[in-house]
N, C-alpha and C positions, 0 to 999 in steps of 0.2 A: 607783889614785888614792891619792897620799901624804894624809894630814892626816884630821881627822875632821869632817864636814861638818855647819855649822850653817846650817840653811834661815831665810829669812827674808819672808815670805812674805804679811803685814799692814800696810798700813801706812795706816790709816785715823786713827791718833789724833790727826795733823796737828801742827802749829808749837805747842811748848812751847818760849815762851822764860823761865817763870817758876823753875825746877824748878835745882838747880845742873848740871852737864854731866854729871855720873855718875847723876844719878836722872833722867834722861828717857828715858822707858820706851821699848822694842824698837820698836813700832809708831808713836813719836809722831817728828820730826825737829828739828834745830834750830835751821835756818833753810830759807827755803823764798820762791819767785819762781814764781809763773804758772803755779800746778801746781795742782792739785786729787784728789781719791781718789775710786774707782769705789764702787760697793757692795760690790763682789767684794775689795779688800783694796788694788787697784792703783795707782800714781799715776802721773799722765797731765799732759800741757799744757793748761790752758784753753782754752776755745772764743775765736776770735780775733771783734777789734772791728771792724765796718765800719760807714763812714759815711753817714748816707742823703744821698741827695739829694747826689751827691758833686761834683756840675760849680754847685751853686746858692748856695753860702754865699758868696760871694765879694760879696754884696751889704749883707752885714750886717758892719758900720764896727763894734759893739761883745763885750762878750764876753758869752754866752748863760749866766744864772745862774739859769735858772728853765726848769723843763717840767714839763707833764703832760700824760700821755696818754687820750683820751677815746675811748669806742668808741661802742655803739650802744644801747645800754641804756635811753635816751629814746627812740627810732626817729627821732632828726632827724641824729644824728653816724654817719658810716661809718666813723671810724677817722680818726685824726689827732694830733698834735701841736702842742700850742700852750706857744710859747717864748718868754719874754720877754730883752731882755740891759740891758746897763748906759747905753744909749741911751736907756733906758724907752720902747725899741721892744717891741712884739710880733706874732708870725708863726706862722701856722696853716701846719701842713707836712704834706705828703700824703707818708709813709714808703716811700718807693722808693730802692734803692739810688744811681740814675742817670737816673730820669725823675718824673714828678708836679711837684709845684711848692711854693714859699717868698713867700707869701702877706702881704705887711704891712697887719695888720689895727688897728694902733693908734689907727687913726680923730686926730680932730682935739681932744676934748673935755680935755685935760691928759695926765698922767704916770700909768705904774706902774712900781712900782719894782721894780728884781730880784729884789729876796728877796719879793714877794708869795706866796698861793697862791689857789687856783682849787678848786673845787667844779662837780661838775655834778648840778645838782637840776631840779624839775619848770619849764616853762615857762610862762609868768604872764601872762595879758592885761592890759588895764588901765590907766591912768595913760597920761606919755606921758617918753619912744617906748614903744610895744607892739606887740611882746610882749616880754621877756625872756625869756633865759634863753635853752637850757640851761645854761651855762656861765656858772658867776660866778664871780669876782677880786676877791678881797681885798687892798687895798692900804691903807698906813697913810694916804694924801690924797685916793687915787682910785679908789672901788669902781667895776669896769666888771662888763659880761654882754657875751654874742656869743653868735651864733645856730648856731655852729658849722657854716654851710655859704656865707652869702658876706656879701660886708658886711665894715663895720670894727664895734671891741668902740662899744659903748655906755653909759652912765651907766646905773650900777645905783642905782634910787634903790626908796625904797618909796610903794608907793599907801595904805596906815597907818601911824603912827607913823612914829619916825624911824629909820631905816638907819645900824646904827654903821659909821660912816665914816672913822674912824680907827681900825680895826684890819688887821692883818695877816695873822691865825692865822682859820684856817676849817673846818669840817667838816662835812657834808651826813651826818646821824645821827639814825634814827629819827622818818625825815620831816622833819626840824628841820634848818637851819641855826644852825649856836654859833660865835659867834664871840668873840675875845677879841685882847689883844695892843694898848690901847686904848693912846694916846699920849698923850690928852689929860691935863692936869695932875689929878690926883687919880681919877684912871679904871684906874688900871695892873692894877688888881685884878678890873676886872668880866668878867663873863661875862655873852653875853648872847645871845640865843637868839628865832628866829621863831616864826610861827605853826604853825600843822600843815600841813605840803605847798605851803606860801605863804613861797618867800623874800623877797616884798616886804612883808609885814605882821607889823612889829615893835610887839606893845604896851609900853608903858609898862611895865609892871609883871614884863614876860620878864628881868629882868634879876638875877643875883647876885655884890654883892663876894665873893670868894673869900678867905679870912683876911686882910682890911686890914690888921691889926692888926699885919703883920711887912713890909712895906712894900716887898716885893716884887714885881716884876710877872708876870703869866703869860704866859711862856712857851716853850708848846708846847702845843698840845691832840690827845689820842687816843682810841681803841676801841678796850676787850675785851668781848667777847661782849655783856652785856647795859648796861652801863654807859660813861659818858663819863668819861673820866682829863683830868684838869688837872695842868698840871705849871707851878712853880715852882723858880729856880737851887736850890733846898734841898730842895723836900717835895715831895709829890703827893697830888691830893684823889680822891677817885670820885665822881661825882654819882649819887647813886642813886635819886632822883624825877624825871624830865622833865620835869617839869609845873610845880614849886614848883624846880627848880635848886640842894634839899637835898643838901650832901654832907657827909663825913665823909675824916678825915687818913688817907693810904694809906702805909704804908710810915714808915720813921722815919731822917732826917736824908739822903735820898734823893731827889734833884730831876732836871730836865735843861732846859738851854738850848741842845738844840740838836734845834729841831722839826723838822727834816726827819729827825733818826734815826727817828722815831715810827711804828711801821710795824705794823699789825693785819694778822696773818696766821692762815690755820688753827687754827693751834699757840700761838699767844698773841701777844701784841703785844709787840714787840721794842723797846727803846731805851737809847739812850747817854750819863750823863749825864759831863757834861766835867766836873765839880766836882770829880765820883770819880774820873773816869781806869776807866767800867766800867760795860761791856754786861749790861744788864738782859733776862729776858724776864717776862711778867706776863699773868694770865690776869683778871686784875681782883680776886681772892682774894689771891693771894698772889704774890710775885716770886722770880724765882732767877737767881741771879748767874750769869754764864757766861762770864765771860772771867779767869777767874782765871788761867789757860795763859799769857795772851799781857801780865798783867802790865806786865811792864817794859816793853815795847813800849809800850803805852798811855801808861803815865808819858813817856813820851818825849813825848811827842808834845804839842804848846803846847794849853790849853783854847780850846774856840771851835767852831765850824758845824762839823757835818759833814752828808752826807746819805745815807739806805739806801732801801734795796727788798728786796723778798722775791721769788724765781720759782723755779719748780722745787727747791723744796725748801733753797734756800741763802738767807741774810741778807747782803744784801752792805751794809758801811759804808766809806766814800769819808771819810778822815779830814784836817782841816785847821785851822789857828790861826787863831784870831780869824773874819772874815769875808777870810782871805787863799785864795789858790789849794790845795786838797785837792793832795797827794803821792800815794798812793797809797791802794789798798781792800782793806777787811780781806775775809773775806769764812768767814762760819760754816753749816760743813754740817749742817742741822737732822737728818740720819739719822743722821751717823756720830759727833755732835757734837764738830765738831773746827773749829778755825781754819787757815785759811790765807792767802796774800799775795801781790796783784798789784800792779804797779808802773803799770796805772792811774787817772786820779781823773776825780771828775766834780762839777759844784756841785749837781746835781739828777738823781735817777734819778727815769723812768714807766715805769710797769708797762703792758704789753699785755694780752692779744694780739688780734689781730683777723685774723682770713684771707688777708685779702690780704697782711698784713706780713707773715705767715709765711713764706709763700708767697717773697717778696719779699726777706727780709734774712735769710737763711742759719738758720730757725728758731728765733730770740731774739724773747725775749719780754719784754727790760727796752730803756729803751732810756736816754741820760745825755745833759749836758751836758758835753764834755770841758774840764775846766780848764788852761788857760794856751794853749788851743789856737790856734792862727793859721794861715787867717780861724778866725774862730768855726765849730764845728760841733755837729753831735749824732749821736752813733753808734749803733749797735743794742751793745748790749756781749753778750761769751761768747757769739756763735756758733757754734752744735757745727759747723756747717758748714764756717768759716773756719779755718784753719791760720796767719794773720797777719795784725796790727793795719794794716788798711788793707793796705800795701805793707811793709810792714818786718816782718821778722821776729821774734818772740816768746822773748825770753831767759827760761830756765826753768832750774832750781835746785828740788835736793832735799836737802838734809844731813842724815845718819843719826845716830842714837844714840852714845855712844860703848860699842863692845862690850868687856869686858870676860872673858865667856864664866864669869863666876861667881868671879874669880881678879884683881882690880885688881893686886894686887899680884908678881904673877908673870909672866915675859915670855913668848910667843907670838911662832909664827912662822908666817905664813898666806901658804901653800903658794900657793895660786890663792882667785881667788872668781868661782861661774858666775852667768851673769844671762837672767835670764829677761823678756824685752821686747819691743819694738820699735821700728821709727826710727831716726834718727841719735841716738847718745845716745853721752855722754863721760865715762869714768869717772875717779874723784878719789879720793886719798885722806887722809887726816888721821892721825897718830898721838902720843898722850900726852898727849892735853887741851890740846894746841897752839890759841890761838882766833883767829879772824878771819880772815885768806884765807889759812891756812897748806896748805890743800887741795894735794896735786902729784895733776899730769896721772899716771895713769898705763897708759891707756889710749884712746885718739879712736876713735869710731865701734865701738863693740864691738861691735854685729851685723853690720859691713861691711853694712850699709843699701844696699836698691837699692828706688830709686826708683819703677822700672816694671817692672812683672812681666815675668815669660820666654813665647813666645810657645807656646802647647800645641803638644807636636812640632818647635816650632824653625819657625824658618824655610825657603822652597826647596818643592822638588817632596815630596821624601821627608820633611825635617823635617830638621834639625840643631841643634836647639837643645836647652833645656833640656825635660824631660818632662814638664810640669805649671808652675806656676807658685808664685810664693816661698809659703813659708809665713808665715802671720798673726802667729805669734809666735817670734822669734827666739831665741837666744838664742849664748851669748859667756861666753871663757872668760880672764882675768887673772891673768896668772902672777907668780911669784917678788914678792910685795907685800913683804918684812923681816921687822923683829923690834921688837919694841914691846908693853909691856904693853895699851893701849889703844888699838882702828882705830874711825873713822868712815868711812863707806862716803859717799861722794854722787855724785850724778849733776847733770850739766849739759848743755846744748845751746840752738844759736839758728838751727835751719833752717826751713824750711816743713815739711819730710819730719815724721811724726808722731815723739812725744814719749813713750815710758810706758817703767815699770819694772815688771813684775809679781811679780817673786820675785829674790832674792841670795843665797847660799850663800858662806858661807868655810869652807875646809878650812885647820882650825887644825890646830898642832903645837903640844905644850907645852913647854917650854925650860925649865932650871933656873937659877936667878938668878944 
């Protein structure tokens, strides 16, 4: 074996597009499509999207900008989706690939509009219609409830005090309903909040301007651990009494307007604020930046809505301008802490799970509203199960560092490079800081990928075939690559056949200038 071989064998630190092309370290890449990394170092293709409910959407005339998923947690909900769209329709969906059903539940009593949210807190006698609840809808003209099993939504009103009814923004927190996001002329500021375990009995006195005095409106509202977060385009408060709706300024020149990033998870509450162009996490104490990698990316990208979820250990955000169609999702690995990018989007991710959807949509447990999609739909997204979005298959993209081997300045000649992987996979390569799709083929199918294994013994009476069947990880060898001070290694492919890279090696030569 010519050349002296450099293993490459980590690649967990994901999309650094911040960093200039010679400092983006061994393990991170720098550019990247529908890939994601194992715990073990490896990088693979996302789990693919499918659509529930896939012969039923064909009924719904607008486009779906709002979901959420409700499980059983009251004991009246089994599992379901409830999706509002730009019709100021809404539909309660029973999550099956290709049976259950698409329910319009928007009853007769006015509009919601798509950017609302939904809350599901305790169910309420009382007043009339009774009962409410579980399931309440904040809209900025038309608070409704639904029972979450049959029926159209209802007027959510209250049996005390009055029902802010012109808000948007909602949260079901420490028994309380908070709402805020108020429209009305000189309201922009309040926060205001029910009873204890009672979303219909609002007093008088639940209510607090949030700093008036900068005449801003709120929002976005979220939870960490023990406290409520308000946010404002500029600042964020904590409320730190429940009771009296006391708070105090969090963070400094730090805001976000775009409440659907807002996402309380395990590990701290995640969010985006578009002002800065920069993913936040925050434990209620204190906050830490985390998208400093992906930079310029973000500046790219026009201020305005986006929406996230958290599952399985990843943040995903669905990025977009203004309230226009989401491009694509970022999507950050909370173990490996690393960023990556799918060519996905969505106007609204629900988080599951419940059994039966498991069961049922190839083990995903978020589920979105896809944007620009036509009819309308909602998909299960990242499927471990699925190999391909729907019917199409999944273009994936990895681009390497640029290696240098400790020497920028002196030219190399790499002999071969082996690859350790599986699938159909296409190798590229780059050299001298060449940028943008200067990548040459120089390799298709490097494991000669076979689809279906060999049959034990072969075929026939005696056997004629192969002894055993393929092995799990392949691997492939890249000859005669040139001469160039500087190679970036990448991989691409767009089959169903699986997708991963687990290890690269070049066997470099060093050359005299």
């Amino acid at each position: 074996m010519r050349g002296t071989p450099t293993r490459f064998v980590d690649f967990t630190g994901g999309l650094n597009t911040n960093d200039s092309p010679y400092l983006v370290a061994q393990n991170e890449c720098r550019d990247c499509l529908n890939v994601q990394t194992t715990t073990r170092g490896s990088v693979r293709r996302r789990g693919g999207n499918q659509t529930v409910n896939s012969t039923n959407f064909s009924g719904i005339s607008g486009d779906i900008q709002s979901l959420w998923y409700f499980g059983s947690s009251t004991g009246e909900i089994t599992g379901q989706l409830i999706a509002a769209d730009t019709n100021n329709k809404v539909y309660a969906i029973t999550p099956f690939i290709s049976t259950g059903a698409i329910t319009d539940i928007t009853g007769t009593t006015g509009s919601i509009f798509a950017n609302a949210s939904a809350i599901e807190a305790p169910i309420i006698t009382g007043g009339s219609p009774s009962p409410q609840g579980p399931i309440y809808i904040a809209s900025s003209n038309n608070p409704r409830f639904y029972n979450g099993v049959s029926g159209t939504c209802g007027v959510w009103n209250a049996t005390s005090g009055t029902l802010p009814s012109f808000c948007n923004l909602a949260v079901y927190f420490k028994n309380r309903v908070w709402m805020a996001g108020d429209t009305q002329t000189g309201k922009k500021s309040n926060l205001y909040w029910s009873d204890l375990g009672n979303p219909r009995v609002w007093p008088t006195i639940n209510v607090q301007p949030i700093n008036p005095e900068d005449e801003e409106p709120i929002t976005a509202l979220g939870t960490a651990g023990p406290y409520l977060l308000v946010f404002k385009p500029s600042k964020i408060f904590v409320v730190f009494d429940l009771d009296t709706g006391a708070y105090r300024p969090f963070g400094r020149n730090i805001g976000c307007s775009a409440p659907r990033s807002v996402i309380d998870t395990p590990i701290g509450t995640f969010f985006y604020s578009p002002e800065r162009r920069e993913v936040w996490i925050t434990d209620g104490k204190k906050m830490n930046r985390i998208s400093d990698k992906i930079r310029p990316l973000l500046k790219s990208v026009s201020s305005g809505g986006c929406s996230g979820a958290y599952a399985s250990g990843h943040y995903l955000l669905s990025m977009s301008g203004g309230f226009t169609a989401p491009t694509f999702t970022l999507d950050y690995d909370a173990t490996t802490k690393s960023w990556w990018k799918h060519d996905f989007a969505c106007w609204q991710f629900a988080t599951g799970p419940s059994p039966d959807i498991i069961t049922a949509i190839g083990n995903s447990d978020v589920y979105g509203c896809t944007a620009s999609a036509s009819p309308a739909r909602v998909d299960a997204i990242m499927c471990p199960a699925y190999t391909q979005d729907q019917v199409t298959n999944i273009s994936c993209q990895w681009t390497g560092p640029w290696l240098t081997f400790g020497e920028p300045y002196r030219n190399k000649r790499v002999r071969q490079i082996f690859v350790d992987g599986n699938g159909t996979v296409d190798g590229y390569l780059a050299k001298d800081y060449k940028s943008g799709g200067s990548s040459t083929l120089v390799k298709s199918d490097i494991f000669s990928y076979l689809s279906s294994g060999a049959i034990f013994g072969g075929s026939g009476t005696w056997g004629s075939g192969t002894f055993g069947d393929t092995s799990a990880t392949l691997k492939g060898r890249i000859y005669s690559l040139g001469v160039a001070r500087a190679f970036s290694f990448e991989i691409r492919g767009a089959t169903s056949n699986p997708f991963e890279m687990d290890s690269y090696t070049p066997m470099i030569t060093l050359r005299q200038n």
